[in-house]
C-alpha positions as a printed NumPy array, in Angstrom:
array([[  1.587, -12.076,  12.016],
       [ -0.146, -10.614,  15.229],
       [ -3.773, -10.535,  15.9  ],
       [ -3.917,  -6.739,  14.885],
       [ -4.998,  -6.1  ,  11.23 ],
       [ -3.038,  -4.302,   8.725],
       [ -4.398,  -3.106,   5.888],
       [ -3.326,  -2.512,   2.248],
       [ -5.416,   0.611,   1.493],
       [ -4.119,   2.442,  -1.703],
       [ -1.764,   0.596,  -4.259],
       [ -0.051,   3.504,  -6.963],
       [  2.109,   2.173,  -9.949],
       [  4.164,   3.897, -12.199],
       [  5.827,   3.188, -16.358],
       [  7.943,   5.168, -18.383],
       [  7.646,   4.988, -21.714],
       [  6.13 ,   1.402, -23.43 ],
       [  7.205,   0.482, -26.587],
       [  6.422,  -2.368, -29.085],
       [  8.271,  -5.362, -28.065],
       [  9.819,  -6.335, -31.727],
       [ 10.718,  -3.032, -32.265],
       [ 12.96 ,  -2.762, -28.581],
       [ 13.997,  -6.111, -29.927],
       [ 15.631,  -4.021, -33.052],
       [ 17.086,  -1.86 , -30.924],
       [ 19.011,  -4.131, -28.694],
       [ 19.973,  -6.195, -31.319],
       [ 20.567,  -4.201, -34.472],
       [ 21.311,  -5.709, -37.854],
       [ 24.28 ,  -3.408, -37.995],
       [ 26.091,  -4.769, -35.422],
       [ 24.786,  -8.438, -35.276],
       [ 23.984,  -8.984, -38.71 ],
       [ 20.162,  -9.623, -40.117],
       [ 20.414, -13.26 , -39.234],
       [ 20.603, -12.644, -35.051],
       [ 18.701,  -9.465, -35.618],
       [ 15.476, -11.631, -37.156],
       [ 16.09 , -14.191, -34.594],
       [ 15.701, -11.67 , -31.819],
       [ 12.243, -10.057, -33.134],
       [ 10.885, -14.023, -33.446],
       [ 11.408, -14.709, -30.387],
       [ 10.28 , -11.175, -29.248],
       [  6.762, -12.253, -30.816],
       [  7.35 , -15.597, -29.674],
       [  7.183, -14.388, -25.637],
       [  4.1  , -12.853, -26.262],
       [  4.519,  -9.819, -24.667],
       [  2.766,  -6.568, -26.37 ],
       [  4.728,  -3.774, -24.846],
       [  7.418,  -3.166, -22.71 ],
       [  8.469,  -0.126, -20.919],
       [ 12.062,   1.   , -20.724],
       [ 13.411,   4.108, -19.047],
       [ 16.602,   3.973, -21.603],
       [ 17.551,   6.257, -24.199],
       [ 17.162,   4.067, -27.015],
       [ 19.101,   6.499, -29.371],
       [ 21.849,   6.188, -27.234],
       [ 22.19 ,   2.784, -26.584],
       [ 24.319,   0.913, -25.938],
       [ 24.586,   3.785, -23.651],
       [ 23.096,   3.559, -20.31 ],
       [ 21.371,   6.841, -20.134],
       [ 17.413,   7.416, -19.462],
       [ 15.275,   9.263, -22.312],
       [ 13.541,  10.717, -19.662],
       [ 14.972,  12.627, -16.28 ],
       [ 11.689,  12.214, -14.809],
       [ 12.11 ,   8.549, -14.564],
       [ 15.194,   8.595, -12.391],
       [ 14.024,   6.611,  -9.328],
       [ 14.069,   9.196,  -6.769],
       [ 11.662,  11.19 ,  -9.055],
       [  9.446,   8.148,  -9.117],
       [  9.55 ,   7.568,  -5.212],
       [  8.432,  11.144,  -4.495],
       [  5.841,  10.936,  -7.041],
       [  4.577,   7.473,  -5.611],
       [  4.712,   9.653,  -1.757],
       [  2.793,  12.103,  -2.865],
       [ -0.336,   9.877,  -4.71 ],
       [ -0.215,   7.912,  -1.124],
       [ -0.453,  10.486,   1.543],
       [ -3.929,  12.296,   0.037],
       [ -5.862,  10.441,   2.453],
       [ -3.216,  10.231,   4.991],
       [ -1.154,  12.623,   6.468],
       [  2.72 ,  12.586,   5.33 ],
       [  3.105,  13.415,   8.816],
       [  1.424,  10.164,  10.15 ],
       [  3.942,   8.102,   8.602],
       [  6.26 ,   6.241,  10.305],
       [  7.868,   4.263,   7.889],
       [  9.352,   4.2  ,   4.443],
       [ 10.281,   0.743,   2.712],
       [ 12.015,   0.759,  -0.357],
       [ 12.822,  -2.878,  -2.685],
       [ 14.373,  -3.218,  -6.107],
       [ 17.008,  -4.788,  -7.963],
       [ 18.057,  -2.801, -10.715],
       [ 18.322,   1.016, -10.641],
       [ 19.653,   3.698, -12.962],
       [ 20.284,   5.434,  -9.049],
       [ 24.449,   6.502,  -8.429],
       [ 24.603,   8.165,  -5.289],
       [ 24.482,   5.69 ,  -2.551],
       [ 24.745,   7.642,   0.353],
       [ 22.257,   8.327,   2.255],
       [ 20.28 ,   5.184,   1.385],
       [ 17.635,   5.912,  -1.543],
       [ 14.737,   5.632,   1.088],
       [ 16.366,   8.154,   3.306],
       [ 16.4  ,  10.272,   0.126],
       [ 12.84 ,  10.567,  -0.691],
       [ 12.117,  10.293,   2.419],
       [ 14.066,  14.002,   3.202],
       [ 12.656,  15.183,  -0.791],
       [  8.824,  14.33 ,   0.069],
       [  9.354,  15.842,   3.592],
       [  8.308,  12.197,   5.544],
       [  9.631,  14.184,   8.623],
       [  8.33 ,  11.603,  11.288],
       [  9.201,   8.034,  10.044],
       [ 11.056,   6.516,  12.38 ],
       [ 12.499,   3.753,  10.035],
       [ 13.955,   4.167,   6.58 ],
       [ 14.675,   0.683,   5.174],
       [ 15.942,  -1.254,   1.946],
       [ 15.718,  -4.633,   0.816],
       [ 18.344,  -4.358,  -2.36 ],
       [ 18.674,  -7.195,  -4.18 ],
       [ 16.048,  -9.591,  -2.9  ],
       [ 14.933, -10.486,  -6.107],
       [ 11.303, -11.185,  -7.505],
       [ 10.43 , -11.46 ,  -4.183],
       [ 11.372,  -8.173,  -2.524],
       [  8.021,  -6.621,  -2.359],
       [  7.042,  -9.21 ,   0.4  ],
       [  9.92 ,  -8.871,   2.377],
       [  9.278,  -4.844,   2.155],
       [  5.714,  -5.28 ,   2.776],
       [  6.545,  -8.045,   5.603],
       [  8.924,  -5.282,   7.835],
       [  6.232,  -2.704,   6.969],
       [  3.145,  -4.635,   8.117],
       [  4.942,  -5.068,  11.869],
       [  6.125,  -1.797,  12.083],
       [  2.134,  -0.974,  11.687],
       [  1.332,  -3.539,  14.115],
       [  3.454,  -2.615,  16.377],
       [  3.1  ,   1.1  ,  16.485],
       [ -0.039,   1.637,  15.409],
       [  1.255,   4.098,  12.163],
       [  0.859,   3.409,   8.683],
       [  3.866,   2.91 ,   6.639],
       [  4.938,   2.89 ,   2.83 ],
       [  5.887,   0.789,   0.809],
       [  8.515,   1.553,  -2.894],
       [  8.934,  -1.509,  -5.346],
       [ 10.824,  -0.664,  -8.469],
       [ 12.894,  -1.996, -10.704],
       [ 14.569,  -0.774, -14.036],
       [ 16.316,  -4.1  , -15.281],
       [ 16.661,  -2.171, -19.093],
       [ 19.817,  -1.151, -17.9  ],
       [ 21.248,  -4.196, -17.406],
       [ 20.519,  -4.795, -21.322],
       [ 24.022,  -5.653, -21.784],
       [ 25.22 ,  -6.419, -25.864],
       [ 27.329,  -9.706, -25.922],
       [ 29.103, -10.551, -28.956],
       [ 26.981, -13.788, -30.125],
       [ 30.502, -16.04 , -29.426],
       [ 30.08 , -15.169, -25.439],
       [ 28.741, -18.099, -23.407],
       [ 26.023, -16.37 , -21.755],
       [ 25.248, -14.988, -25.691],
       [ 21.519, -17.344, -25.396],
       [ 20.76 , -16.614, -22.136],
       [ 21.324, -12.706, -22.221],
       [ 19.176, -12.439, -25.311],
       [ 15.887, -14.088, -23.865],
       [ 16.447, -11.802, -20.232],
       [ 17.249,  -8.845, -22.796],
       [ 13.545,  -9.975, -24.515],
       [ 11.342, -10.332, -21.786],
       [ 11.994,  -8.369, -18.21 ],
       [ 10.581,  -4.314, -18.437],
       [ 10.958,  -1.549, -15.851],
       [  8.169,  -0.363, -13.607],
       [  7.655,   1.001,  -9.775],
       [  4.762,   0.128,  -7.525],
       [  3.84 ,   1.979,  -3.974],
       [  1.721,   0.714,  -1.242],
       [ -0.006,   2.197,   1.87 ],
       [ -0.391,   0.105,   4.639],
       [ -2.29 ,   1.434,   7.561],
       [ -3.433,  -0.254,  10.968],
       [ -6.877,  -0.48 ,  12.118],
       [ -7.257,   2.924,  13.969],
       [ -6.967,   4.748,   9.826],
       [ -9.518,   2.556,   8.253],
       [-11.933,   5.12 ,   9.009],
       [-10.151,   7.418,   6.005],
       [-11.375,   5.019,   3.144],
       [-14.708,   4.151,   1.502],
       [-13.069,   2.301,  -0.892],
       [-12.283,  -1.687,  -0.296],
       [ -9.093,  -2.833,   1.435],
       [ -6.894,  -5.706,   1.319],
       [ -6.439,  -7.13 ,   4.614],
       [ -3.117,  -8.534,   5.331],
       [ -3.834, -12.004,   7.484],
       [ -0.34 , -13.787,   7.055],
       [  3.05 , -13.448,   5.215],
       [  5.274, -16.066,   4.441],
       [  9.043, -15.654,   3.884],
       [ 12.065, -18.514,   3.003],
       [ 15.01 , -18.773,   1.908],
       [ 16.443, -21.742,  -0.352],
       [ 20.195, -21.484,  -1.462],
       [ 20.127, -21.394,  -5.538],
       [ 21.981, -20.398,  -8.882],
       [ 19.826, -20.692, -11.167],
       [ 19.015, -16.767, -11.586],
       [ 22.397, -14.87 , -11.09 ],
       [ 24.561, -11.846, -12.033],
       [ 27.824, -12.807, -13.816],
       [ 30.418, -10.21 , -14.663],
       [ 27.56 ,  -7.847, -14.89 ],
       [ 25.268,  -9.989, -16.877],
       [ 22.002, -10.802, -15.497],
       [ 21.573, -14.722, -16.49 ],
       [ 18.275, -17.108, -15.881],
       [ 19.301, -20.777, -16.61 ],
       [ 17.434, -23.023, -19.052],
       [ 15.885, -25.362, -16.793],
       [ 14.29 , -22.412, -14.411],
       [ 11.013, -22.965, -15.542],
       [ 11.521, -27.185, -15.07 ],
       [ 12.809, -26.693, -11.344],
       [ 11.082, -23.285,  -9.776],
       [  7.725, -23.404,  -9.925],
       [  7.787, -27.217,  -8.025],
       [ 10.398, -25.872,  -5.453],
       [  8.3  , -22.619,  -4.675],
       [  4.819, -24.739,  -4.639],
       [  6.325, -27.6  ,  -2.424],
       [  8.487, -25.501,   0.172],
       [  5.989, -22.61 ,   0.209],
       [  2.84 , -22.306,  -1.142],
       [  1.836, -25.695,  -0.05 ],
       [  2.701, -25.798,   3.426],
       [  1.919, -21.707,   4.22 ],
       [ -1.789, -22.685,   2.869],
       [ -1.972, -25.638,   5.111],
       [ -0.681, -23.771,   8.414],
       [ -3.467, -21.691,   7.114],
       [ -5.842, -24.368,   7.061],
       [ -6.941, -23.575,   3.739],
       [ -6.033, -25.305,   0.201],
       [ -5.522, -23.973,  -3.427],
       [ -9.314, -23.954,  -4.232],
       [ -9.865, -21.683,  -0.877],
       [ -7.994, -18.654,  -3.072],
       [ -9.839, -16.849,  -5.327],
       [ -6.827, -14.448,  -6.625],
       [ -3.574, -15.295,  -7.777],
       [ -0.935, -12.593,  -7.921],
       [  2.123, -15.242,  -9.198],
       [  5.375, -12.445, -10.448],
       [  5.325, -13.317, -13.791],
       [  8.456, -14.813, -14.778],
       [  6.928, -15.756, -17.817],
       [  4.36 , -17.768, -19.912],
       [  5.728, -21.169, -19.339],
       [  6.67 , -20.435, -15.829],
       [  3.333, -19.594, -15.238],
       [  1.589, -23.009, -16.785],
       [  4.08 , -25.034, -14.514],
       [  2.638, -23.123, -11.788],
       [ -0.71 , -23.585, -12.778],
       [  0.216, -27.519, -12.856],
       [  2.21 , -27.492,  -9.655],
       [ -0.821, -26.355,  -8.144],
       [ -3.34 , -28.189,  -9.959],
       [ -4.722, -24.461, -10.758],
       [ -7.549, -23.981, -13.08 ],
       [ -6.541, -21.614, -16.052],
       [ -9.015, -18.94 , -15.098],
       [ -6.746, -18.717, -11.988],
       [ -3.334, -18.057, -13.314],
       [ -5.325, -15.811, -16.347],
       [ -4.703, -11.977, -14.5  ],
       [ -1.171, -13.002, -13.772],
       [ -0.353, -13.817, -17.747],
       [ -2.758, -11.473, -18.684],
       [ -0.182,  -8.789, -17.337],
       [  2.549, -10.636, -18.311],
       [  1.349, -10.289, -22.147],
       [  1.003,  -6.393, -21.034],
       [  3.99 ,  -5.38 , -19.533],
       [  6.672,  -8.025, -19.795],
       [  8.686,  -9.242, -16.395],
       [  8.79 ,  -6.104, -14.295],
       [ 10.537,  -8.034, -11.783],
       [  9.937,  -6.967,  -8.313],
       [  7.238,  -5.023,  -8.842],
       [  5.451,  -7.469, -11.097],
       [  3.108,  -9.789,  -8.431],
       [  1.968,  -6.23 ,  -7.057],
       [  0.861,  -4.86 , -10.665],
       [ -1.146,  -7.967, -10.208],
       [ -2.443,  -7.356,  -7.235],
       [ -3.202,  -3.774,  -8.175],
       [ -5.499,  -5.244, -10.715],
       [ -7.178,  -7.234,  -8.55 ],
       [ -7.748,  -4.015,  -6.077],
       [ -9.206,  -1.894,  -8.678],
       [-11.827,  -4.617,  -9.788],
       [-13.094,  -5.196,  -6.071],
       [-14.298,  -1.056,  -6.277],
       [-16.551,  -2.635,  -8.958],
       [-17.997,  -5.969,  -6.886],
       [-18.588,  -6.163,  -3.094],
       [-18.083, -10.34 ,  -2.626],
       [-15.986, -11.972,  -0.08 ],
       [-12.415, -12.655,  -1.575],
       [ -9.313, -14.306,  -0.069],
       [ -6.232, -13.807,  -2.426],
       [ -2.306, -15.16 ,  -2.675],
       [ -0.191, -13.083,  -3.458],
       [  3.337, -14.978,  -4.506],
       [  7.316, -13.779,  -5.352],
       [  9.939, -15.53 ,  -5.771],
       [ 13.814, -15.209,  -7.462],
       [ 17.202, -14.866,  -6.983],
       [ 19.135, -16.579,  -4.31 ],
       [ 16.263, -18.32 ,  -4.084],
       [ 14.021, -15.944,  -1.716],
       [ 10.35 , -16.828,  -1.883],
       [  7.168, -15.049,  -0.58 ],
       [  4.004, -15.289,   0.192],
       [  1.173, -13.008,   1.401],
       [ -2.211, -13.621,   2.291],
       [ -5.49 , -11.23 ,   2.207],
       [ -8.872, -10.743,   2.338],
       [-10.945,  -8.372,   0.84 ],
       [-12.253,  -5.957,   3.777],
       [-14.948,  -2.737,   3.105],
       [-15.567,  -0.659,   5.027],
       [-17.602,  -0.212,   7.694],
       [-18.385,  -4.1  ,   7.175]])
């Protein structure tokens, strides 16, 4: 990045409905249809991941049905709601631009893009860029919040940012003979649906706020060809052996060299926003990086919470994070990391700013 700061200044996230994680487990498998035998084995390894709750926009009723329980949690609904909680202390007509990431929507009508949909619905009349990073993965927040943070630079506007993802409805049922049987059962067991929003302003706004920001000082993007997370014949597959090869390729062809350019090392960052992929993905982080278990705590922490909320999960993270610095006033430099399909990787750097500092 340039020398002029950008500044994350309000972070706003959004669930539909959370619901025990052995009982969604019922529900996806039923002993009706797969007998009691896959329908136990589900709900073990439902307790087995961990994870509390999960939040799903389906009608479970319904299902196998792809139909949301609630019309309120049709993504538009949840980018205008997102618009509106950002532009209280900002003007809707100061921004300039509207970034919009996710993976997996419950969305049908293409055209316009979704951005340039709640953009027209929230009345953003003077962005001047309406963008979409579809299908970027775990790692599409930083590549929204990377186009978003030079379009503030450059122009001297703040700019939004919309991370969602609603990977329930790719919960696809598989009779237990299909190859991908294994593999669709754990993704069907641990990923959850969720939307984040950002406001990133320049430093001619940070007058507006009395509350600490998170100053963006460098973003990291790459790309490394990969299968190992994929979509086959509409099933959304994670191999085996992800949590053996992805935490060493992200930490050796990322994390490690972005922190040196940096000139800083893993003990130099105090938070850790890692997308949680999961609880062992996590640990082979943790010993990728040679991270102490304090470190990678928040990160599972959520994990435990939520489940994988995909592209939005490293930001739930770092929303965390933002909310305890309005209790403490310390100097803090933080990491926040994605990473997924394709393989795209990124990496963001901050540091706690307050203001008038």
């Amino acid at each position: 990045m340039n020398t002029k700061p950008v500044y994350i200044a309000e972070i706003e996230s959004i669930f539909p409905k959370r619901y025990d994680s052995q009982y969604l487990a019922d529900k996806l498998y039923p002993a009706e249809r797969y007998g009691k035998k896959h329908n136990q084995l589900a709900k073990k390894l439902a307790y087995k991941t961990g994870i509390k709750q999960r939040s799903s926009v389906l009608d479970l009723e319904t299902y196998p049905k792809i139909s949301l329980a609630d019309p309120q949690d049709h993504p538009k609904i949840w980018g205008k709601k997102i618009v509106e909680q950002l532009t209280n202390n900002i003007a809707k007509s100061e921004i300039g631009h509207f970034n919009l990431g996710y993976n997996i929507s419950t969305h049908t009508d293409l055209l316009p893009n979704l951005a340039t949909q709640i953009a027209i619905d929230t009345k953003l009349t003077n962005i001047e860029q309406a963008e979409e990073c579809a299908y970027y993965g775990c790692a599409a927040s930083i590549y929204c919040i990377e186009q978003a943070a030079k379009y503030c630079q450059t122009t001297d506007k703040p700019a939004i940012v919309f991370i969602f993802d609603q990977c329930f409805a790719l919960s696809v049922q598989l009779p237990q003979d299909d190859p991908d049987f294994q593999e669709m059962l754990i993704t069907n067991l641990i990923f959850a649906d969720a939307g984040v929003g950002l406001l990133l302003i320049p430093e001619s706004l940070k007058h507006h706020y009395q509350t600490p920001l998170l100053k963006i000082t460098a973003i990291q993007t790459k790309y490394i060809q990969g299968d190992l997370i994929q979509m086959k014949a509409g099933k959304f597959l994670m191999r085996r052996n992800l949590k053996d090869i992805m935490p060493k390729l992200v930490a050796d062809n990322l994390v490690k060299p972005f922190l040196a350019e940096n000139q800083l090392n893993t003990d130099d960052i105090d938070e850790w926003s890692i997308h949680q992929g999961g609880t062992e993905l996590l640990k082979a982080f943790q010993n990728c990086l040679n991270l102490s278990a304090e470190k990678i705590a928040p990160s599972l922490q959520l994990f435990h919470q939520y489940g994988n909320l995909s592209a939005a999960s490293c930001l739930v993270v770092l929303a965390y994070f933002l909310k305890q610095h309005q209790q403490t006033k310390h100097q803090t430099t933080g990491l926040m990391l994605g990473f997924g399909a394709g393989y795209y990787l990124g990496a963001l750097l901050y540091e706690v700013a307050y203001p008038n500092a």
